[in-house]
PAPA-99928 format. One record per residue (C-alpha): residue in three letters; x, y negated, z negated. Coordinates in nm, 3 decimals. Layout:
ALA  X  Y  Z
...
END
This chain:
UNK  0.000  0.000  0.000
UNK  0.119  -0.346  0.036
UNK  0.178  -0.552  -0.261
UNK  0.116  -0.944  -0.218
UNK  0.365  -1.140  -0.444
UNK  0.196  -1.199  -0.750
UNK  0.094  -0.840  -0.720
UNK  0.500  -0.769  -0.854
UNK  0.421  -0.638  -1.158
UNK  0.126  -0.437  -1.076
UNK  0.405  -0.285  -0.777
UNK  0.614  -0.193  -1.018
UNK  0.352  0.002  -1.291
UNK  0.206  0.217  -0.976
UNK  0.596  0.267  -0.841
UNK  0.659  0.445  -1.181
UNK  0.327  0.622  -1.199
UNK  0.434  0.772  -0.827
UNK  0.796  0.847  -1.014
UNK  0.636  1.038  -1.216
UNK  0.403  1.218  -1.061
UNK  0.691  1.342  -0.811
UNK  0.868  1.490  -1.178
UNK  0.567  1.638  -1.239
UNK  0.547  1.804  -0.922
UNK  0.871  1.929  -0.907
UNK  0.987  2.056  -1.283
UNK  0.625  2.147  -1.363
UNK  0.628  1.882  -1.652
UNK  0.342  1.754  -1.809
UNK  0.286  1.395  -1.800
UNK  -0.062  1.333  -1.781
UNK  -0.079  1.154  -2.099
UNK  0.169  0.905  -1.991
UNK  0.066  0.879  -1.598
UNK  -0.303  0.801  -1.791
UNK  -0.151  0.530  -2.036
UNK  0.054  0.406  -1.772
UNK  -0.311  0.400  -1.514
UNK  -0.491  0.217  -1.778
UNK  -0.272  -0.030  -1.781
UNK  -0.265  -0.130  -1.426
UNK  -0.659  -0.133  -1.426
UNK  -0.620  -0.427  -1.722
UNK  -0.329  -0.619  -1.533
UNK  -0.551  -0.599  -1.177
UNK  -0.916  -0.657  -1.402
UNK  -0.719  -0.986  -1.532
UNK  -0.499  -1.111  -1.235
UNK  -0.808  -1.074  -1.012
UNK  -1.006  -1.262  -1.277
UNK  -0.810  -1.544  -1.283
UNK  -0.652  -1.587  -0.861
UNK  -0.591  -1.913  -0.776
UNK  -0.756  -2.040  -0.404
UNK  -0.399  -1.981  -0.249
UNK  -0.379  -1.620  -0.380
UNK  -0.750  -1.602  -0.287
UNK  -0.638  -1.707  0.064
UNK  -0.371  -1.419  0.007
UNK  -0.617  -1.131  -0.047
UNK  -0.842  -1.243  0.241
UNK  -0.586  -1.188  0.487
UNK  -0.443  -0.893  0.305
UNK  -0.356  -0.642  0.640
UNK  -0.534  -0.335  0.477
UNK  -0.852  -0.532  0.356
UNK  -1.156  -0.364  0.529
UNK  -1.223  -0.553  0.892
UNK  -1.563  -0.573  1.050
UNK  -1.513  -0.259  1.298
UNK  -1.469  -0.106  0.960
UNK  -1.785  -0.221  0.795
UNK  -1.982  -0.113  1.126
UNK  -1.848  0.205  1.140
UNK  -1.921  0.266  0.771
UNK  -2.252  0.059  0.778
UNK  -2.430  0.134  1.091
UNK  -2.583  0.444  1.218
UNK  -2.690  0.555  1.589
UNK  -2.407  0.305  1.698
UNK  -2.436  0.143  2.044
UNK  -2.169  -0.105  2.127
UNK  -2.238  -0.391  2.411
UNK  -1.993  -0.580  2.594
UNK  -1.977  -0.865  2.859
UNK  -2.096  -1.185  2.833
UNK  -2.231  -1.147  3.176
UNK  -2.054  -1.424  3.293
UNK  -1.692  -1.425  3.288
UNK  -1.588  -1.082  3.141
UNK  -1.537  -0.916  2.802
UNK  -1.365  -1.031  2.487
UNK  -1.272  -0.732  2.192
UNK  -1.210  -1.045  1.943
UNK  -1.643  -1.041  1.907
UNK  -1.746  -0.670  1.879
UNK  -2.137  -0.612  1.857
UNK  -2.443  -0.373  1.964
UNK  -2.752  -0.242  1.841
UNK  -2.770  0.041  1.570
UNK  -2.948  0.126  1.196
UNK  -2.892  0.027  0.863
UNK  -3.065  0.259  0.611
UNK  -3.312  0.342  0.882
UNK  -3.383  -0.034  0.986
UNK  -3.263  -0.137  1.338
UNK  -3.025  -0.478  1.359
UNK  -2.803  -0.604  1.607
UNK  -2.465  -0.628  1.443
UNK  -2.167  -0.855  1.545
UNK  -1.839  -0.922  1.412
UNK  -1.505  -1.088  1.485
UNK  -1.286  -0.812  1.468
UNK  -0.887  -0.897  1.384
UNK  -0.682  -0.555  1.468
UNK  -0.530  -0.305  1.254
UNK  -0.163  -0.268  1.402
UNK  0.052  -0.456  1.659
UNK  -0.174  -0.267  1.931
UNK  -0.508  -0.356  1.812
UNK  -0.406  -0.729  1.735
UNK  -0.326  -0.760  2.053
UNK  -0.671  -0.593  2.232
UNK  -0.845  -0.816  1.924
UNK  -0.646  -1.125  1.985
UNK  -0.638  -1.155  1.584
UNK  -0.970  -1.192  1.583
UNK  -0.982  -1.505  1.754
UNK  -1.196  -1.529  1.983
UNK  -1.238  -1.670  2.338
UNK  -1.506  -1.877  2.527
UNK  -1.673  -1.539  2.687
UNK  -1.648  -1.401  2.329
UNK  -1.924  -1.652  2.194
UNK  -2.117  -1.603  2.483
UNK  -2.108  -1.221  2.435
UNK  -2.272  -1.355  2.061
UNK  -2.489  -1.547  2.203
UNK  -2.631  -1.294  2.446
UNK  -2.685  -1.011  2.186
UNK  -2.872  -1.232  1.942
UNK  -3.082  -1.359  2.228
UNK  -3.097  -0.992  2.302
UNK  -3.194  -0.911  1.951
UNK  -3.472  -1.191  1.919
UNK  -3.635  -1.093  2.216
UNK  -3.749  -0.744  2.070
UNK  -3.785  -0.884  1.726
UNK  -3.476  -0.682  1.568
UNK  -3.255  -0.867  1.258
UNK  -2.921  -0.988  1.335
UNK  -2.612  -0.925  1.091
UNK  -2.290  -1.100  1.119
UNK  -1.950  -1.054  1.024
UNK  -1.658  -1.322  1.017
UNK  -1.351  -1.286  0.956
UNK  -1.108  -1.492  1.153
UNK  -0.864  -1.774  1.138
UNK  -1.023  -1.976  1.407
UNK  -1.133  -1.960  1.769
UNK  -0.845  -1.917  2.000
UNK  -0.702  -2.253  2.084
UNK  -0.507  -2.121  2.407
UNK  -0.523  -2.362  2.771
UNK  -0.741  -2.060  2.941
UNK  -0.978  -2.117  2.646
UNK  -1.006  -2.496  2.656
UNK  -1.039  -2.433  3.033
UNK  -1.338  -2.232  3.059
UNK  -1.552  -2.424  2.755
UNK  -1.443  -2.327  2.365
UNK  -1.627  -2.623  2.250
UNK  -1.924  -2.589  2.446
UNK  -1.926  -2.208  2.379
UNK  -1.944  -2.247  1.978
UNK  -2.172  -2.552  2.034
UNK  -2.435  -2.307  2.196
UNK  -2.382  -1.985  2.004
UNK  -2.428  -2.194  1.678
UNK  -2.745  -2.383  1.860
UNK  -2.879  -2.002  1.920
UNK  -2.788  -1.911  1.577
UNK  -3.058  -2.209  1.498
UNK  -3.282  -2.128  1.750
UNK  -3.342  -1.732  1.706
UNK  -3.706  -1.636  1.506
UNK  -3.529  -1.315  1.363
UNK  -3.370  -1.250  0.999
UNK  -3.020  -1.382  1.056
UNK  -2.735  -1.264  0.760
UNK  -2.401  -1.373  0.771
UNK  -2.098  -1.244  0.548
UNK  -1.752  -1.354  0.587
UNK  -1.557  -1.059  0.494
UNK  -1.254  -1.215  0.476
UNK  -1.109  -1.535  0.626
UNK  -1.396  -1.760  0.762
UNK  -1.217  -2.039  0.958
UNK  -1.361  -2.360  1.179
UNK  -1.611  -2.309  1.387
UNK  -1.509  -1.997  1.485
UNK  -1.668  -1.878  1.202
UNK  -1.947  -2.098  1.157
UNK  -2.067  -2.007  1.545
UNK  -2.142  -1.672  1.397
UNK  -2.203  -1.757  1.057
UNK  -2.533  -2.052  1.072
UNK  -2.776  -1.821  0.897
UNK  -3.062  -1.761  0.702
UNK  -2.848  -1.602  0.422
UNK  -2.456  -1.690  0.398
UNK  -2.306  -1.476  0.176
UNK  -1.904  -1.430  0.093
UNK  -1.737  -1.148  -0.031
UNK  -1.591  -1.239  -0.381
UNK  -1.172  -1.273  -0.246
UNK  -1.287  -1.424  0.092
UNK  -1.210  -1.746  0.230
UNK  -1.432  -2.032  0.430
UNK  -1.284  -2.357  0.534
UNK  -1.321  -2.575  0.835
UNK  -0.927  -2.573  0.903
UNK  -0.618  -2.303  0.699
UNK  -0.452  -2.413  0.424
UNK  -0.123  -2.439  0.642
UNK  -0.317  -2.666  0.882
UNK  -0.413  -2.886  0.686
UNK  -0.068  -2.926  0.470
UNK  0.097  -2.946  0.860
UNK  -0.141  -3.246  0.936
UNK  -0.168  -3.416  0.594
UNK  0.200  -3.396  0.434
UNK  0.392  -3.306  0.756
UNK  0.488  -3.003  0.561
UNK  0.366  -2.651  0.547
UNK  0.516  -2.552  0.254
UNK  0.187  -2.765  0.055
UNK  -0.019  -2.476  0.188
UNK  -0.097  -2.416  -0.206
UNK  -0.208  -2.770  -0.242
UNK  -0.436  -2.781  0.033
UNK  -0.616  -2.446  -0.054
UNK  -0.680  -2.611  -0.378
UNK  -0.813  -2.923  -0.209
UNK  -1.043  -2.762  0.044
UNK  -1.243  -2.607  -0.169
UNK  -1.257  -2.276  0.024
UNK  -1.332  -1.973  -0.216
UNK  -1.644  -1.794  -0.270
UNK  -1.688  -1.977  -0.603
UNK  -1.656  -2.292  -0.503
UNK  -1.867  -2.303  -0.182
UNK  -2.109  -2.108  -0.405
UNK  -2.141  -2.393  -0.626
UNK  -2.154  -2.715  -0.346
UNK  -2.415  -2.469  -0.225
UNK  -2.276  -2.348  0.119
UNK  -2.327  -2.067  0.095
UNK  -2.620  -1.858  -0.038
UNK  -2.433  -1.562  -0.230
UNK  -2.109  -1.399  -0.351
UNK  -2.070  -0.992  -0.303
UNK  -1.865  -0.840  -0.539
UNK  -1.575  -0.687  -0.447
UNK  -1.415  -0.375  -0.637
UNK  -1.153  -0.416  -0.902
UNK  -0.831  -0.565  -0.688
UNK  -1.002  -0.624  -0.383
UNK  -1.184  -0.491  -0.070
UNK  -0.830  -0.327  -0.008
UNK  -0.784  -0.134  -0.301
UNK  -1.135  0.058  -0.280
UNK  -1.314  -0.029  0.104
UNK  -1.543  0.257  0.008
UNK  -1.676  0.025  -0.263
UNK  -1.677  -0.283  -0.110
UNK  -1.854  -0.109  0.199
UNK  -2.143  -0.022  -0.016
UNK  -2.185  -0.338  -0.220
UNK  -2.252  -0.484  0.115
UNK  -2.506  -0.260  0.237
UNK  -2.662  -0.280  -0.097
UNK  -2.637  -0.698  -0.008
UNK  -2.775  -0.658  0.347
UNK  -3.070  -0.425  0.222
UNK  -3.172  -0.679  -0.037
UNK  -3.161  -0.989  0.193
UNK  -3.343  -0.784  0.455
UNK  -3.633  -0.676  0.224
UNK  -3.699  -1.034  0.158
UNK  -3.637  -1.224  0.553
UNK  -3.847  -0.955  0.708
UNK  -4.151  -1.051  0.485
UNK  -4.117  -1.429  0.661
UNK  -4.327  -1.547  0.953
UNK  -4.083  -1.641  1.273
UNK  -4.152  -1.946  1.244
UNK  -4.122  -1.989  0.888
UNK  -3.752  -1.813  0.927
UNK  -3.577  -2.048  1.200
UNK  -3.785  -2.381  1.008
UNK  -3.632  -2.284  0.729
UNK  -3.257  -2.210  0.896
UNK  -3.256  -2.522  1.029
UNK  -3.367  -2.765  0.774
UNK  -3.100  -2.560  0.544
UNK  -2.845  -2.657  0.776
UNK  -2.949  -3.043  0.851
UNK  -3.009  -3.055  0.455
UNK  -2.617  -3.002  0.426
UNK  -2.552  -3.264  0.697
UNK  -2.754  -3.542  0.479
UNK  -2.588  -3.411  0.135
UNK  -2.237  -3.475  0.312
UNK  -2.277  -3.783  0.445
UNK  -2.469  -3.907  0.110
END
């Protein structure tokens, strides 16, 4: 597993609990008393360091490389799986991945910015950022999905939309600007989590819904930490002090009341235990669903958008 650095002494209990167990392995000694002394105390330092993260380290954990990504969560989530591609206008973009399928026996249309595992999937993903034709592709499927009355889930997790010539070329601004105006615009139960890092309007094209919810070591901001210390002191090194000053974890945003909801993660992160954190957000998507689906059509997007232009007024109060 890979340690982040304030995760050092935490390393260093499970390195000796691995030590150990080898010994054990190999002399037939009996350690379990110690391995279980030494366990218990790594479940108090994580139960206390994760209790107490600072928004850099939060920042940290939400791009930690094994933290669960959204083809994870779909895989995990969604039954009878069908995956759609194209935007049906310039071609297809693996950043956005999407398509129709069941959660707990309820059909949605689910899309997420996917990021990559390894150097090979990074690459097909593009990081997760994602491309004119990618927001189209997210606009088409919710269209899709509000045309035969089905609930759309979305997943974010992405430093930004891809800032490359090619994507300037062919429209990234006017791209977001209509996949957030459909986000506004569909009649269907619209749920957005940001699983991990939720950045610009990359994320907010996909993430203008009904319910907003954040899992607990996630991150939502409308530029990185290193952006804004790049752009503010001419130095990236006051990352720290601009993740403090943007006010992008769960429990803030929570609080200025951007977003709806905070889903727990396991002890130490989404990383440490995905089968957890999987299931917490099922549990969240069931419970959101139960109530949206009761809501006239009209009722739902009335209500999405005077959310959304209520947050407009409150800013520039």
């Amino acid at each position: 597993m890979h340690f982040l650095d304030f995760e050092k002494p935490i390393a260093e209990l499970e390195g000796k609990i691995a030590e150990l167990r080898h010994l054990s392995d190999s002399d037939g000694m009996n350690i379990a008393e110690e391995v279980g002394r030494l366990q218990a105390k790594v479940e108090r330092d994580l139960t206390s360091t994760y209790a107490k993260l600072t928004p850099w380290q939060k920042t940290q954990v939400a791009r930690h490389p094994d933290r669960p990504h959204a083809a994870d969560y779909i895989k995990a989530l969604v039954d009878d799986y069908m995956p759609l591609a194209g935007d049906r206008l310039y071609g297809e973009d693996s950043a956005v991945v999407g398509g129709l399928g069941r959660i707990k026996g309820r059909s949605v249309m689910i899309i997420g910015l996917e990021k990559g595992r390894d150097t090979e999937t990074r690459i097909k993903h593009n990081f997760g950022m994602a491309r004119p034709e990618g927001y189209r592709k997210a606009r088409r499927l919710m269209q899709l999905a509000d045309q035969f009355g089905i609930p759309i889930i979305t997943l974010v997790d992405t430093a930004g939309a891809y800032p490359g010539v090619g994507a300037e070329e062919r429209g990234q601004a006017e791209a977001i600007a209509r996949c957030i105006q459909t986000c506004l615009d569909v009649r269907v139960p619209l749920i957005a989590i940001i699983i991990g890092e939720g950045g610009s309007g990359g994320a907010i094209a996909l993430a203008t819904g009904n319910v907003v919810l954040m899992l607990e070591h996630s991150i939502y901001s409308v530029i990185s930490p290193e952006g804004c210390a790049s752009i503010l002191w001419r130095d990236g090194e006051q990352a720290k002090t601009a993740a403090e000053a943007l006010k992008l974890t769960a429990q803030d945003l929570e609080k200025l009341g951007v977003i709806d909801g905070i889903v727990h993660e396991p002890t130490g992160g989404a990383h440490r235990a995905p089968e957890a954190a999987v299931s917490a957000v099922r549990d969240a998507i069931e419970t959101q669903l139960n109530q949206l689906v009761k809501i006239d059509a009209g009722q739902l997007r009335a209500r999405r958008r005077d959310k959304f232009a209520t947050m407009g007024r409150n800013a520039l109060a």
